[in-house]
N, C-alpha and C positions, 0 to 999 in steps of 0.2 A: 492103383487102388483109388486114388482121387478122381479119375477120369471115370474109372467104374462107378461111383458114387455122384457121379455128375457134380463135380468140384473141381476148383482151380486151386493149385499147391498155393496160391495169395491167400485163400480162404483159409487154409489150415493154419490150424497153432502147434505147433510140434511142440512133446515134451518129453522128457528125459529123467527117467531114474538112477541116480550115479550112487555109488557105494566108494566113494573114494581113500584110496591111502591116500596122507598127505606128510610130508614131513620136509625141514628146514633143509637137508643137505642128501645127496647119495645113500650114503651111510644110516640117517637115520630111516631113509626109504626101506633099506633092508632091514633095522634091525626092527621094524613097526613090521612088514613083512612076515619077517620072519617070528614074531611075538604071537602074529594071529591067523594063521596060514592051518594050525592043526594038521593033517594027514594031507593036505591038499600040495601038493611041490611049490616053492615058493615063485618057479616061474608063474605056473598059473593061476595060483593066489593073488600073483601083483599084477595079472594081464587083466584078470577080472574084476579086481577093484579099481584098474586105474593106477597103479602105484605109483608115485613120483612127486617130485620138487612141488612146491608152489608154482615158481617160473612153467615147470612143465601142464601144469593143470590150467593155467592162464590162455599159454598156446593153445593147449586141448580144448577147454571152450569157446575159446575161439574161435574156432573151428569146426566146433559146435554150431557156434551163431552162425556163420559163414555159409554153412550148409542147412540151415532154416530152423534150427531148433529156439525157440521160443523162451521155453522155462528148462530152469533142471531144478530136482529136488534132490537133495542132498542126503546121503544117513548113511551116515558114519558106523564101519561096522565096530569101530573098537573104542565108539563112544563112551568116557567114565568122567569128564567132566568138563569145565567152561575151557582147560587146556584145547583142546583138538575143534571146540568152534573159534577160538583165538590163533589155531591156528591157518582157519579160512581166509579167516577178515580181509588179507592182501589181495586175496581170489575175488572176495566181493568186490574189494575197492576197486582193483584193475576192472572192473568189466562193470559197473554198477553205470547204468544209462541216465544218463545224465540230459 
């Protein structure tokens, strides 16, 4: 697409919409999962938010950056209060550029 637009992938700013699950351990992966999943299977519930550890979201953006992504915007689909942005902070702090 870049080359069709007569661009060099340096030119671009990739950005990324994430909807993420997050939670402290396995366990609470599932049971946040399974809390907002509605009629949706929870496999696929948690492939398409993302579901997993902190640790595992760290890697994930990583991975992210790795492969040219720029920004991500975050939005939380079972956002109800400062809990679950406190629950980012280690995500920010591991990856905030420095």
């Amino acid at each position: 697409h870049a080359a069709r637009a007569g661009r060099t992938l340096d030119e671009l700013r990739i950005t990324v919409l994430d909807l993420p699950i997050v939670g402290g351990t396995p366990d609470e992966v599932a049971r946040l999962v399974e809390a907002h999943r509605g009629r949706t299977s929870a496999k696929a519930y948690a492939a398409a938010h993302h579901a997993g550890t902190v640790d595992q979201h760290i890697d994930r953006y990583r991975q992210l950056a790795d492969r040219g992504v720029h920004t991500v915007f975050v939005s939380y689909p079972d956002l109800a209060g400062p809990a679950q942005i406190e629950r980012f902070a280690p995500i920010i702090a591991a990856l905030r550029v420095r």
